[in-house]
VEXMIPA-480086 format. One record per residue (C-alpha): x, y, z; residue number from 1. Coordinates in pm, 1 decimal, decimal comma. Last residue first. Example, Ala and Ser with C-alpha at 12.3 -4.5 7.8 and 13.67 -1.06 7.14 Angstrom:
BEGIN
((1367,0; -106,0; 714,0); 2)
((1230,0; -450,0; 780,0); 1)
//
This chain:
BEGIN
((2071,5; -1391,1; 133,8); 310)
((2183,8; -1741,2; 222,9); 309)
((2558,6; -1666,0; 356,1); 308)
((2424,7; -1453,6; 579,5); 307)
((2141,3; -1629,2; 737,2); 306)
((2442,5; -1906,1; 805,6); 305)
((2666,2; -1610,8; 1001,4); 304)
((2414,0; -1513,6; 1174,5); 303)
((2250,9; -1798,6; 1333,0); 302)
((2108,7; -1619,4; 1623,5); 301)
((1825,4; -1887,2; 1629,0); 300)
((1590,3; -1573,1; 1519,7); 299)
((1797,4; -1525,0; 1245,4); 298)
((1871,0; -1840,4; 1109,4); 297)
((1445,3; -1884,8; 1147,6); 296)
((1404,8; -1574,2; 920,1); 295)
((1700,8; -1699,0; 688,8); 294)
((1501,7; -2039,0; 671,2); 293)
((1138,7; -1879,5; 592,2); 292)
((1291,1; -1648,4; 320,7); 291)
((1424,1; -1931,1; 160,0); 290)
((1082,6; -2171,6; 198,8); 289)
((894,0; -1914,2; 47,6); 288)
((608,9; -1653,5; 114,1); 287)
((697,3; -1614,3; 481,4); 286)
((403,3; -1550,3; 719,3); 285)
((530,4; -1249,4; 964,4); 284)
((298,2; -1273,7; 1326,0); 283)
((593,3; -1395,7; 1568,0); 282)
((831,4; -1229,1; 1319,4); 281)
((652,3; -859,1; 1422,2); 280)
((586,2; -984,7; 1750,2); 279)
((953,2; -1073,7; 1814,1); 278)
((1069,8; -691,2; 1703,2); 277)
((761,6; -580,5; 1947,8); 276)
((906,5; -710,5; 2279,9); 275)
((1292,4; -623,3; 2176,5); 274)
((1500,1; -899,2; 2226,4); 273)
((1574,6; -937,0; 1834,3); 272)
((1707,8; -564,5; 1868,2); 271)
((1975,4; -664,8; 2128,8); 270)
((2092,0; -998,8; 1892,3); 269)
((2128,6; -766,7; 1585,3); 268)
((2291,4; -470,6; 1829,2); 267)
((2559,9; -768,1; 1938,5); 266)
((2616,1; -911,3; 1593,9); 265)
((2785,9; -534,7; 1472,7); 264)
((2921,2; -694,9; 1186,1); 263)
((2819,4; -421,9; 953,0); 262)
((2677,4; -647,9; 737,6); 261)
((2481,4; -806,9; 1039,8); 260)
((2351,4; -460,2; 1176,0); 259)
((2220,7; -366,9; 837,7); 258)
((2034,4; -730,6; 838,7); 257)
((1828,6; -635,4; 1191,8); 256)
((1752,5; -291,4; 999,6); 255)
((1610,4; -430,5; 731,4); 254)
((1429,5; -760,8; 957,0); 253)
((1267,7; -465,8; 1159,9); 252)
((1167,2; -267,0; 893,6); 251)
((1038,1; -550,0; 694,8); 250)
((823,6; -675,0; 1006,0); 249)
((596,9; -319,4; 1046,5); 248)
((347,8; -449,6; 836,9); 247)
((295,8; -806,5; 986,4); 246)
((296,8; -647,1; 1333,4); 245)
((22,7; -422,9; 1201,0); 244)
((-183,0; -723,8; 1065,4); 243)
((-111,6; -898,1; 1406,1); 242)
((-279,3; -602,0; 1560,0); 241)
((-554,9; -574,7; 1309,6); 240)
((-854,7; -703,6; 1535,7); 239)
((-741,4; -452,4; 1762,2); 238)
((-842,7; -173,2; 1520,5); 237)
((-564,1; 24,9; 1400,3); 236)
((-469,1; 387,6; 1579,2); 235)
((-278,4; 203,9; 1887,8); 234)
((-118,5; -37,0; 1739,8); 233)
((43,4; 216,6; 1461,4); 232)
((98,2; 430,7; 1789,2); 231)
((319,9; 97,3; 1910,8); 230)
((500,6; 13,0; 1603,4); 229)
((612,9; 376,6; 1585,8); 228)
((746,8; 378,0; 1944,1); 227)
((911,2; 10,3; 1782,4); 226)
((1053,0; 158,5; 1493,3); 225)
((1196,0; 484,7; 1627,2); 224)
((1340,7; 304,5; 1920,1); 223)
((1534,7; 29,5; 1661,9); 222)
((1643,0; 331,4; 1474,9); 221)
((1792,5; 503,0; 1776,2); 220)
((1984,6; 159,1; 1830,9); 219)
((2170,3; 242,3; 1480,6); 218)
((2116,3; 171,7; 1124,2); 217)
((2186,1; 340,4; 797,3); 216)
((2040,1; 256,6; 468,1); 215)
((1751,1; 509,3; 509,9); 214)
((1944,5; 813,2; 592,1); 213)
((2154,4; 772,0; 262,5); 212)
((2495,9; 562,0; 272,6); 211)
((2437,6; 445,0; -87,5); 210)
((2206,0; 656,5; -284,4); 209)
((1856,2; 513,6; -377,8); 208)
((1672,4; 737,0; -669,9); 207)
((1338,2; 731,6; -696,7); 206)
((1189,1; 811,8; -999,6); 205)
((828,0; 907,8; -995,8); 204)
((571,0; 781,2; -1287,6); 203)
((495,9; 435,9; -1213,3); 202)
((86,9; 447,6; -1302,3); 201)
((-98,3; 174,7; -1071,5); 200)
((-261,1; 421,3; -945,1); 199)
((-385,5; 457,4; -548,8); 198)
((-646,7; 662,7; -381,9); 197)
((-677,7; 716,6; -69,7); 196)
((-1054,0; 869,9; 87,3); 195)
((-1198,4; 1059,9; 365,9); 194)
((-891,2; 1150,1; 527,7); 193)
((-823,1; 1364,7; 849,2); 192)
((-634,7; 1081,1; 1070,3); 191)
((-430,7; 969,9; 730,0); 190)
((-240,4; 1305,7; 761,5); 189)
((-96,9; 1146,1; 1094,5); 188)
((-35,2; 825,9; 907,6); 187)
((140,4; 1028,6; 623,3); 186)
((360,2; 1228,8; 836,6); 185)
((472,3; 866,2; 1033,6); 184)
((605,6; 744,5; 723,1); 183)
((778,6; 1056,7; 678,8); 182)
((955,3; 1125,0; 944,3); 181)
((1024,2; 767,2; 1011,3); 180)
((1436,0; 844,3; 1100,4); 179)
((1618,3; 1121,0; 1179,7); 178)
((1329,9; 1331,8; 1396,7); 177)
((1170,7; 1645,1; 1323,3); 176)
((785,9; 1534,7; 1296,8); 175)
((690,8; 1612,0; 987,2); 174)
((402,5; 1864,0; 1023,3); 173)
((54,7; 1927,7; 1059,7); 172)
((-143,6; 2188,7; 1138,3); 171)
((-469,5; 1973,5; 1136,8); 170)
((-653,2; 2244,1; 959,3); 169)
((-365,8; 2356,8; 737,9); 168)
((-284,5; 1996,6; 647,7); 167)
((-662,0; 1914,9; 533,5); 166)
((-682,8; 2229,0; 325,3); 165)
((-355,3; 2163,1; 203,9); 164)
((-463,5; 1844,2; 34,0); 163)
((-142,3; 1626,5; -14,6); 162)
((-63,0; 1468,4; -365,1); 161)
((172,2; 1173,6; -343,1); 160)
((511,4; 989,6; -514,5); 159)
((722,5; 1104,5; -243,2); 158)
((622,0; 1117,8; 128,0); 157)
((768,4; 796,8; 142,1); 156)
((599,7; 519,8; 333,6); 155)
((253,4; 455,8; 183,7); 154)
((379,2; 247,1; -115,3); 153)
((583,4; 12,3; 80,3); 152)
((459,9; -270,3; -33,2); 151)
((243,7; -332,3; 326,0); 150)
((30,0; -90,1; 204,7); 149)
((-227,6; -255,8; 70,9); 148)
((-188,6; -505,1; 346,6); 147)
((-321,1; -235,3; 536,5); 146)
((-601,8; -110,6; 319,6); 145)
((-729,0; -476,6; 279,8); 144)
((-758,4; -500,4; 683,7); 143)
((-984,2; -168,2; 701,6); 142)
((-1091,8; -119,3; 1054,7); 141)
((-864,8; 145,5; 1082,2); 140)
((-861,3; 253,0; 730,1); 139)
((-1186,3; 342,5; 534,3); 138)
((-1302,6; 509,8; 244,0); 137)
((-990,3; 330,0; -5,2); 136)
((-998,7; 369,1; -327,6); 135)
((-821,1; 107,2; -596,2); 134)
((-548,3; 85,6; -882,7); 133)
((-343,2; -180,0; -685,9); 132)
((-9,8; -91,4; -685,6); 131)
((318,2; -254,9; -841,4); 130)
((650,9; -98,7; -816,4); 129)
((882,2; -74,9; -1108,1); 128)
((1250,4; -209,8; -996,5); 127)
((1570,6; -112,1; -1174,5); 126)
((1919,2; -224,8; -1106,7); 125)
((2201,3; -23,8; -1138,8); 124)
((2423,1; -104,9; -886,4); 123)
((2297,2; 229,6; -707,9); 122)
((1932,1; 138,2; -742,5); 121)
((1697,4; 316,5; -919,3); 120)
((1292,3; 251,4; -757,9); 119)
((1063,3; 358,6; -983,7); 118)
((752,6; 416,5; -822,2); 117)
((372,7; 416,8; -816,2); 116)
((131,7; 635,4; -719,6); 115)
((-55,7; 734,1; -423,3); 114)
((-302,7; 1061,3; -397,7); 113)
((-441,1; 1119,2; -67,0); 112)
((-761,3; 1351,3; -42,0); 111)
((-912,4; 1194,6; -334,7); 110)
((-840,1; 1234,6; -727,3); 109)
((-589,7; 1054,5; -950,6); 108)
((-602,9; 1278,5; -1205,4); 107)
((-395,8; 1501,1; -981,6); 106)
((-135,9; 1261,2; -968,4); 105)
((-139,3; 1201,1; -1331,3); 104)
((-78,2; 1578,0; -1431,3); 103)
((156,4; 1608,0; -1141,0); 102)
((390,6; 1323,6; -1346,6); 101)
((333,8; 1377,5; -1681,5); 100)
((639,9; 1508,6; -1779,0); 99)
((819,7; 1215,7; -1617,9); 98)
((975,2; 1276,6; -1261,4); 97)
((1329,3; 1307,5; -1112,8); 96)
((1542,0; 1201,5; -787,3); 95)
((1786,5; 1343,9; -589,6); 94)
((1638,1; 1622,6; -468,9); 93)
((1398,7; 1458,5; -355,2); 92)
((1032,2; 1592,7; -448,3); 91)
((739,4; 1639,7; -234,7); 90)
((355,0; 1748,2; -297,1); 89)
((99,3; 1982,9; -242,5); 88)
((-245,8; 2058,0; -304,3); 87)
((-472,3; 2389,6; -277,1); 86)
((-174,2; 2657,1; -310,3); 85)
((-374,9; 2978,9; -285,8); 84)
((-221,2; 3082,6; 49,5); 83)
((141,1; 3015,8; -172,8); 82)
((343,4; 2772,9; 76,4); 81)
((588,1; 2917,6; 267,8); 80)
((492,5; 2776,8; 599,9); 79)
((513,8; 2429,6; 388,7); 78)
((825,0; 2432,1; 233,6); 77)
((999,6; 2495,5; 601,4); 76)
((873,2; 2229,4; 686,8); 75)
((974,8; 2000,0; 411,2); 74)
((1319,3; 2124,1; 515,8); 73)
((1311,1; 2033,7; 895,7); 72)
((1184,4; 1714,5; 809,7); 71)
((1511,1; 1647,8; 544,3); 70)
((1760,4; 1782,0; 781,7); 69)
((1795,2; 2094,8; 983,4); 68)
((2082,4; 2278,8; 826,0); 67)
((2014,2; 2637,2; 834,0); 66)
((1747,0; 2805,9; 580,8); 65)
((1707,7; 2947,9; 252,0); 64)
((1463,8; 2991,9; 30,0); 63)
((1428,9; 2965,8; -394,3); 62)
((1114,8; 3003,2; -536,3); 61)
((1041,4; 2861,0; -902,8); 60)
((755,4; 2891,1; -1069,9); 59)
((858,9; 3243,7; -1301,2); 58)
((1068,5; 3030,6; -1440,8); 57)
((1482,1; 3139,4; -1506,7); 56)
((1702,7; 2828,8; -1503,5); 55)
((2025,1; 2841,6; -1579,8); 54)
((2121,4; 2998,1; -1221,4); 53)
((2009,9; 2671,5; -1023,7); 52)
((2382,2; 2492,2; -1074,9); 51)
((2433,9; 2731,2; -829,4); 50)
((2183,1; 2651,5; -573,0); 49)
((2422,9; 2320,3; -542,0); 48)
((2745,5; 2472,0; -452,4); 47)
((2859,2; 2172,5; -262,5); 46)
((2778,6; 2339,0; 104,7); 45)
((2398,4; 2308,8; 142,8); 44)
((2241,2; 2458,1; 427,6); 43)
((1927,2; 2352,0; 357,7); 42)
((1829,8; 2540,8; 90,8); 41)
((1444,0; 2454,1; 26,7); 40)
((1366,1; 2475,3; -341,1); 39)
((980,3; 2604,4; -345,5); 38)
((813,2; 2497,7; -735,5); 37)
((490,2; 2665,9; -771,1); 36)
((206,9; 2473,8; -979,6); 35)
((7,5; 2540,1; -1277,6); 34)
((195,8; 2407,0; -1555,1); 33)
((62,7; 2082,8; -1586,6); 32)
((264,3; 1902,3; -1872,4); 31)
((559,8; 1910,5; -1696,7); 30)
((894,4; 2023,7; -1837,0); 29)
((999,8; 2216,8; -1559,7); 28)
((922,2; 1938,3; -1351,0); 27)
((1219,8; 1726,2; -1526,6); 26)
((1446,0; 2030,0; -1530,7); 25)
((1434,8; 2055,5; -1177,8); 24)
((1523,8; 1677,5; -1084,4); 23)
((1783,8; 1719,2; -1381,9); 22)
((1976,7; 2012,4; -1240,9); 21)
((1976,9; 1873,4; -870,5); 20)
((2127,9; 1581,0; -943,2); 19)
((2520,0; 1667,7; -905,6); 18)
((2476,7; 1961,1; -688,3); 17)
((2305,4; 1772,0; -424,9); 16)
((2471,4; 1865,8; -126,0); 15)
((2103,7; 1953,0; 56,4); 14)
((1798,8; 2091,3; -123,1); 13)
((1448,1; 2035,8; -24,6); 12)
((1214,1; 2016,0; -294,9); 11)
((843,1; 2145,1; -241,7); 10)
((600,8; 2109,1; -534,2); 9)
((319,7; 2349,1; -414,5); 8)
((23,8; 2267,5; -642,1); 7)
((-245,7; 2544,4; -777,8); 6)
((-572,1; 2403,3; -895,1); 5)
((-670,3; 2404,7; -1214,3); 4)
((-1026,4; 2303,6; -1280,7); 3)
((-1051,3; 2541,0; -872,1); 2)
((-1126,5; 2296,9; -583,6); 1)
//
């Protein structure tokens, strides 16, 4: 790797009109300046690329492609990736970066870069995330690398420097499916790794919009989960499995409480029949007496007391 190595920042770009100016502007303004910024047009229909025509950098490509989704449109970043691009990385469109945001990931180091986030809620509330500034060599066997994870650090693709060297040789790809695209990217990329490396450095603002992929909730979830569940069981070491189950639990219990406010009691009950959704609270240790009582509510079917507690 080159003292400067080139970065592919890809950003797809769907009905974003209204953040899309400051999520550019903010890398724009970064302090590395060797990197090439590819805004994926998928199929937007607000007018967004517009509100591109202010800026004129020599960094910035601008493609075009039919709706496919967020997969579809990180995808598409990476076949047109610069041939000398040696790392990349992924930006929302809805979301923005401090100036020294690639600058920090790439001092960083290791085949996976990880850094923390700033997680913007939409009734305002702000939450820094907390990592361990450590490197990991090992994963499968590795029980301090899972519950490393288990913040939900590892499941965005945001917030992380790729090696392309290490995608181009697996040819890999985010699988084009509507939910756990990206979580399941980064487990697949984990298969070529020699080492993670994560900062305790909150540098990436992540921006939660209400009604966004990942607040919805549907049966197709619940299969995404569990068939995700399963290869997660299948790539740790046994003597992990209740570690796993442990992992995957906040998904399940997320989705479990989307069903609830939406009143839909008879998907919540269908999901907590599921063989892996009982594993997952089976093997969950509560860290209060609260959280232990709405878990129990909600494995008695006591819906409507779980939901007057949370």
């Amino acid at each position: 790797m080159t003292a400067s190595p080139l970065i592919s920042v890809i950003v797809p770009v769907y009905n974003c009109a209204a953040t899309l100016g400051r999520c550019v502007d903010s890398l724009l303004r970064q302090d590395y300046e060797n990197f090439e910024l590819l805004l994926v047009d998928d199929g937007s229909t607000d007018g967004s690329v517009s509100t591109l025509r202010r800026f004129f950098d020599r960094r910035i490509r601008l493609l075009a492609k039919e709706n496919g989704g967020p997969a579809s449109a990180r995808n598409f970043g990476l076949d047109h990736c610069s041939p000398e691009s040696e790392l990349v990385c992924f930006v929302d469109s809805d979301d923005y970066v401090d100036r020294d945001y690639l600058g920090s990931l790439l001092a960083v180091g290791g085949d996976l870069a990880v850094t923390a986030l700033v997680h913007h809620y939409p009734d305002g509330r702000m939450e820094t995330q907390r990592l361990c500034d450590t490197e990991f060599t090992s994963f499968s066997d590795n029980r301090e690398f899972l519950q490393a994870l288990a913040g939900g650090a590892f499941n965005p693709p945001v917030g992380k420097l790729y090696s392309m060297k290490l995608i181009r040789e697996a040819r890999l790809r985010f699988p084009e499916i509507r939910l756990l695209e990206d979580v399941s990217f980064n487990f697949r990329y984990l298969e070529g790794c020699r080492s993670v490396r994560m900062a305790d450095k909150a540098t990436y603002h992540y921006v939660h919009r209400q009604g966004s992929e990942t607040s919805r909730a549907d049966m197709e979830a619940v299969d995404n989960y569990e068939s995700f569940h399963r290869y997660l069981r299948s790539r740790f070491d046994a003597a992990l499995g209740r570690d796993v189950d442990r992992f995957v639990y906040p998904q399940y219990m997320a989705l479990i409480l989307r069903f609830l406010r939406s009143s839909d009691t008879g998907k919540a009950r269908g999901t907590l029949r599921r063989e892996m959704v009982c594993r997952s609270f089976a093997a969950h240790r509560s860290s209060s007496a609260g959280e232990w009582l709405v878990k129990t509510l909600i494995r008695l079917r006591l819906f409507s007391l779980a939901m007057r507690l949370i």
